[in-house]
One Martini backbone bead per residue (centre of mass of N, CA, C, O) as a GRO file, in nm:
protein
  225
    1UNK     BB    1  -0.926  -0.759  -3.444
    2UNK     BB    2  -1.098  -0.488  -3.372
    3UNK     BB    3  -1.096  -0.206  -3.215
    4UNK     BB    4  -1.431  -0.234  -3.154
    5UNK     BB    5  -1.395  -0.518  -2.999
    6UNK     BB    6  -1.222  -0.400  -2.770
    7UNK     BB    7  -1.267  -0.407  -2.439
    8UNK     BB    8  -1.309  -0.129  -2.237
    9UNK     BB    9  -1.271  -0.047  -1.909
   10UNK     BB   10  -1.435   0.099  -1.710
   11UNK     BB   11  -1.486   0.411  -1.507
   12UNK     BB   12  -1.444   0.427  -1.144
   13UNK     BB   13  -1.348   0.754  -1.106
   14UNK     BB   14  -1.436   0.971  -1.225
   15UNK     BB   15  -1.334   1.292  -1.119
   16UNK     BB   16  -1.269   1.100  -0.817
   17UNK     BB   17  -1.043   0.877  -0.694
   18UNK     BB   18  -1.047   0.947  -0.395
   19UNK     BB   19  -1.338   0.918  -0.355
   20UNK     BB   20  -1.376   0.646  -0.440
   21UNK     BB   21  -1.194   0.535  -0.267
   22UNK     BB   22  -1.321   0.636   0.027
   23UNK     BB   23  -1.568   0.389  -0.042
   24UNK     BB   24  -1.389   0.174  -0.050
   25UNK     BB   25  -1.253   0.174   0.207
   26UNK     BB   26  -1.500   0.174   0.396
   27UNK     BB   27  -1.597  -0.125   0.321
   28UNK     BB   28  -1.302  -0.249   0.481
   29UNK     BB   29  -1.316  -0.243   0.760
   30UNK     BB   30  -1.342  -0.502   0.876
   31UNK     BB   31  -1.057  -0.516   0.772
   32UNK     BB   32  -0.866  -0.305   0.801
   33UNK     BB   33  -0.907  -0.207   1.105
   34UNK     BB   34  -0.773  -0.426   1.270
   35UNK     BB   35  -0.499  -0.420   1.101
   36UNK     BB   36  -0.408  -0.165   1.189
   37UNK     BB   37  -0.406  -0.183   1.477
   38UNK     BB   38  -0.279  -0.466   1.491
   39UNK     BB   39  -0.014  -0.332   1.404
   40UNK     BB   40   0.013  -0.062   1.564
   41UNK     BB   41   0.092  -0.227   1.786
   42UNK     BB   42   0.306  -0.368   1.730
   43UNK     BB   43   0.537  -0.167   1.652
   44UNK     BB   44   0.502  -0.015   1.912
   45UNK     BB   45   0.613  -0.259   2.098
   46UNK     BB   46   0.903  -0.251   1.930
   47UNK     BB   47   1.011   0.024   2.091
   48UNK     BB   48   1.043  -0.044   2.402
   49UNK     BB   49   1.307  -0.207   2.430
   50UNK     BB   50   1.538   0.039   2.300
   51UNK     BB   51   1.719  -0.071   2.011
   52UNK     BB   52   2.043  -0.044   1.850
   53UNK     BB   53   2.105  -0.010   1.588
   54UNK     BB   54   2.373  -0.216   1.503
   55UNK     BB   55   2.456  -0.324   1.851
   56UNK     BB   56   2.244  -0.570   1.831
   57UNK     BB   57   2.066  -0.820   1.756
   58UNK     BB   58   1.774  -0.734   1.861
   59UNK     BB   59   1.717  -0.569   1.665
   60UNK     BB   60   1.796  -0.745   1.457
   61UNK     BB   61   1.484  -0.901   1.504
   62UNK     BB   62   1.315  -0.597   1.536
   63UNK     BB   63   1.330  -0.581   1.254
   64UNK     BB   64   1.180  -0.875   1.156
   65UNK     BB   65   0.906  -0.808   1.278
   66UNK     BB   66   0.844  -0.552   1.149
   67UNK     BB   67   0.833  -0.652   0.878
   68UNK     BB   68   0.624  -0.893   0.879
   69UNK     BB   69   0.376  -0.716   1.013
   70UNK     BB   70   0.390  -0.526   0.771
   71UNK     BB   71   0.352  -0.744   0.521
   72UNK     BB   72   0.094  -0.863   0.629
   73UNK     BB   73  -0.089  -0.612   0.626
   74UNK     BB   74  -0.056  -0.541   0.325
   75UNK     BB   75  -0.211  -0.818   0.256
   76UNK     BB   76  -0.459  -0.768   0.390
   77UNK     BB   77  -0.536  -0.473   0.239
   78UNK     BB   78  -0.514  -0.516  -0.022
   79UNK     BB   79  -0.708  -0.766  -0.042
   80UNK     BB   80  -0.927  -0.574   0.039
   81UNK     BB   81  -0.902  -0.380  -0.189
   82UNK     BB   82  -1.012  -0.560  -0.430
   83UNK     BB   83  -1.250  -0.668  -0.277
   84UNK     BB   84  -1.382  -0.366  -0.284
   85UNK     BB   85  -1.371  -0.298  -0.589
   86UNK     BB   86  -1.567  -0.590  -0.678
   87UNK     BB   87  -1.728  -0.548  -0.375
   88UNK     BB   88  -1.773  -0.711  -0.152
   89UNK     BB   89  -1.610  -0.787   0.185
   90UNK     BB   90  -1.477  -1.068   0.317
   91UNK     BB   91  -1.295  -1.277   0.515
   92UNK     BB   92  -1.265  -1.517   0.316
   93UNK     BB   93  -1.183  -1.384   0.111
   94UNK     BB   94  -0.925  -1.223   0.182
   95UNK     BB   95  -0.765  -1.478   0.269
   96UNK     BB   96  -0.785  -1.653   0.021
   97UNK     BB   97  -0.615  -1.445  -0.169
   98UNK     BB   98  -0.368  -1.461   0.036
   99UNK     BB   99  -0.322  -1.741  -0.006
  100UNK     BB  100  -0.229  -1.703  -0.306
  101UNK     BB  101  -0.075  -1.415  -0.324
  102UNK     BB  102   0.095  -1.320  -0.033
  103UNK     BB  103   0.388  -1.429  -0.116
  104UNK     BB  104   0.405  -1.234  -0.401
  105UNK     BB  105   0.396  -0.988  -0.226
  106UNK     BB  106   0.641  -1.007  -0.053
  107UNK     BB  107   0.858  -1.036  -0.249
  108UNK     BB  108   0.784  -0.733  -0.348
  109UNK     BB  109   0.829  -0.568  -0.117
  110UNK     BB  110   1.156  -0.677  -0.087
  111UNK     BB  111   1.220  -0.553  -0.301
  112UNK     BB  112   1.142  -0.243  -0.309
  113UNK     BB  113   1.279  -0.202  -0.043
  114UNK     BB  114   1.562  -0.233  -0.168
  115UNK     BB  115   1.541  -0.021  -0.378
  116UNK     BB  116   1.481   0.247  -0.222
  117UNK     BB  117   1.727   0.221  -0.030
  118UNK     BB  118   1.938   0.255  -0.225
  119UNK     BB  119   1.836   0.483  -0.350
  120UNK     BB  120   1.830   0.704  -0.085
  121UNK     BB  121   2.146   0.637  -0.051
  122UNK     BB  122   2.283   0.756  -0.289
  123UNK     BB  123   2.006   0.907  -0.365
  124UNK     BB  124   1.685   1.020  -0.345
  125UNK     BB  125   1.575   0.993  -0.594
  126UNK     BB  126   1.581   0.736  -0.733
  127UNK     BB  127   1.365   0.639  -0.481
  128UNK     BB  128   1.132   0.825  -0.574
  129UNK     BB  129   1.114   0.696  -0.854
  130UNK     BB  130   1.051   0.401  -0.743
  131UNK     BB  131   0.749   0.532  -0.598
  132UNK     BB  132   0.633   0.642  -0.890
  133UNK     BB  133   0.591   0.418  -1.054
  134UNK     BB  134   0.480   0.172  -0.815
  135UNK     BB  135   0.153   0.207  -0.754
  136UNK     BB  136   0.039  -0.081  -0.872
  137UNK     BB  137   0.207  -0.341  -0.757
  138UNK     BB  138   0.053  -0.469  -0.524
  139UNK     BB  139  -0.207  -0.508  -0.698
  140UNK     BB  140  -0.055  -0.699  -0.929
  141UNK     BB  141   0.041  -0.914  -0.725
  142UNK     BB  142  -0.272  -1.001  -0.612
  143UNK     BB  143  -0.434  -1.005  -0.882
  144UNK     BB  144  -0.198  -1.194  -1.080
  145UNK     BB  145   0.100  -1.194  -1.067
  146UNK     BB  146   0.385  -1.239  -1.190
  147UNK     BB  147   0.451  -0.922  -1.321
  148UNK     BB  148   0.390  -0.673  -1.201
  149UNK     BB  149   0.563  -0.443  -1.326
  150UNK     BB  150   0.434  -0.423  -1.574
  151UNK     BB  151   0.150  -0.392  -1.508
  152UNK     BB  152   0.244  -0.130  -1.365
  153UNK     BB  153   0.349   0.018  -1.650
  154UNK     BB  154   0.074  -0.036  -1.806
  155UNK     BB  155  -0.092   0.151  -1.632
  156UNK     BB  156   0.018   0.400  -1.672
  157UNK     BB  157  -0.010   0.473  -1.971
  158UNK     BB  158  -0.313   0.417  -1.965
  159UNK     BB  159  -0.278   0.642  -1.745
  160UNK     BB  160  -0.088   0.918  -1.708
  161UNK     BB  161  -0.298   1.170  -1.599
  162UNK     BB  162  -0.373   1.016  -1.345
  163UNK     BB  163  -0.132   0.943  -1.228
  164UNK     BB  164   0.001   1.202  -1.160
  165UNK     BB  165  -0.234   1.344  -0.996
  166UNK     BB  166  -0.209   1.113  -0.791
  167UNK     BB  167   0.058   1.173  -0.711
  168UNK     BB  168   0.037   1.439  -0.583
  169UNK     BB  169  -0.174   1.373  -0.376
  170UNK     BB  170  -0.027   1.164  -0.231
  171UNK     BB  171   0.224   1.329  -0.140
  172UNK     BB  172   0.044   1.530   0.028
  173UNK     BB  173  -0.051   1.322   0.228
  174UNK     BB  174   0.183   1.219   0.328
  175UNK     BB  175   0.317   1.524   0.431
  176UNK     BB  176   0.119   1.514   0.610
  177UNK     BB  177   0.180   1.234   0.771
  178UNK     BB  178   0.465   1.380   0.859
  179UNK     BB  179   0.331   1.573   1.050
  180UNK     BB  180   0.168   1.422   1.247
  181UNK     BB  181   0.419   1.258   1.356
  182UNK     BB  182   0.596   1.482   1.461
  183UNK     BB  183   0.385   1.618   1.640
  184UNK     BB  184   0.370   1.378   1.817
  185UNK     BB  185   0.609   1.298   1.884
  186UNK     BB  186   0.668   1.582   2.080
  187UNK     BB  187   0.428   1.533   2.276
  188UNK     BB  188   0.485   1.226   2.259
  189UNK     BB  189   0.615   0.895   2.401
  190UNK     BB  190   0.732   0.678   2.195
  191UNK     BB  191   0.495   0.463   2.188
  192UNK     BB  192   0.249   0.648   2.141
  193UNK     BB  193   0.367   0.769   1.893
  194UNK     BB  194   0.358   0.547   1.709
  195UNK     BB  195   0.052   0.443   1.759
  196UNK     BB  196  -0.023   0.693   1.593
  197UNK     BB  197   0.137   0.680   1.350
  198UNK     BB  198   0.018   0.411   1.246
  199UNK     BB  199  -0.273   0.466   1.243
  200UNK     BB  200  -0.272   0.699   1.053
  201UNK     BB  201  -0.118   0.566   0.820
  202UNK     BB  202  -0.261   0.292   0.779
  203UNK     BB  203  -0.515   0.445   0.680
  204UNK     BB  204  -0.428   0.632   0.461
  205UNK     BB  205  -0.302   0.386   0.299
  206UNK     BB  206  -0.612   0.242   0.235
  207UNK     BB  207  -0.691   0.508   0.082
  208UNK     BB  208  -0.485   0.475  -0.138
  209UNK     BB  209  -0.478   0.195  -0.237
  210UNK     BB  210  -0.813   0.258  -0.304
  211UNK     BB  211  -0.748   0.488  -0.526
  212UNK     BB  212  -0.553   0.288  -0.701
  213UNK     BB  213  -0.760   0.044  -0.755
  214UNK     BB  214  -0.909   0.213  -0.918
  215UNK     BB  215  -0.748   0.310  -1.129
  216UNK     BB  216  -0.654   0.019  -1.220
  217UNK     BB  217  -0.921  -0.104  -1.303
  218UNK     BB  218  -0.975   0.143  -1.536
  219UNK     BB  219  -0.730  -0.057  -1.667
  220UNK     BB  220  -0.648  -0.321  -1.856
  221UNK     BB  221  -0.408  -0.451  -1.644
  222UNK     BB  222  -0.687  -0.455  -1.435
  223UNK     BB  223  -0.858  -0.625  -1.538
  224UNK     BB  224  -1.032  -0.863  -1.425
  225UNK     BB  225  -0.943  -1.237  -1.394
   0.00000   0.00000   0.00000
């Protein structure tokens, strides 16, 4: 096959892929907006308890309910956000598109969150690298599963320079969103500042997730399956 044969996924991120980001993001509200407040609600109340790490069971038990709640939220936010980038939003379609890659990006979430963990615990830089290179691995393990990894490495070749760019805004926003939950946790007590920082954060991530999407499907292992 000639190399003119070869059809090229067309650029849905324009000039800017945050402002695409933002339009894919605001479509998927009806999926978004619930699974945010009730994940935020759920994290809030497992601070109530006010067990310490290490110490008791009940942590690590409320260790296992806050990964579940927050994996769930995942699932549902990516699968909407997917469903987003290709159209309309339907709470049927984001459902069933969980129920079939679900458990694979869960799969991948607990490697990754392993891999981060070990890399920030030995040195910084590691668990860094390893989010840096990563932004689009929960995007094809839901869209595609099988090798995540692979796809998540082939779309960045495939953009270099926009992965950069965007890994850059991305630090930039993330970094506001920890200025953002330091200054609740000082000013509000547990529970609600938990309550602000999951809300705001969730918000954040939905927007970011739906930016990297944009740029996810401008990429040949993005093109819809």
């Amino acid at each position: 096959m000639s190399a003119s044969a070869v059809e090229v996924p067309p650029r849905r991120h324009g000039r800017s892929p945050l402002v695409a980001g933002a339009r894919v993001a605001l479509r998927t509200w009806r999926v978004s907006l619930p699974v945010v407040v009730l994940a935020a609600v759920a994290q809030a109340l497992l601070v109530v308890p006010d067990a310490v790490p290490g110490e008791s069971a009940a942590a690590a038990i409320l260790a296992v309910v806050s990964f579940l709640a927050f994996a769930a939220a995942l699932v549902l936010a990516v699968a909407g956000v997917l469903e987003s980038v290709d159209g309309p939003v339907r709470w049927a379609d984001v459902l069933a598109r969980a129920r079939r890659r679900g458990w694979v990006l869960a799969l991948w979430f607990l490697g990754w969150l392993v891999a981060v963990s070990v890399g920030l615990a030995l040195w910084i830089v590691p668990g860094v690298l390893v989010v840096l290179v990563t932004p689009y691995l929960f995007l094809a393990a839901m869209d595609r599963g099988g090798n995540a990894l692979a796809a998540d490495l082939a779309a960045i070749r495939a953009r270099v320079g926009r992965w950069l760019v965007t890994s850059i805004l991305t630090g930039m926003l993330v970094g506001l969103a920890w200025l953002v939950a330091v200054v609740g946790g000082f000013f509000l007590p547990g529970p609600a500042a938990a309550l602000l920082t999951w809300v705001w954060s969730g918000l954040l991530a939905v927007w970011l997730l739906a930016t990297w999407a944009v740029v996810y499907r401008s990429t040949a292992p993005g093109v819809r399956p």
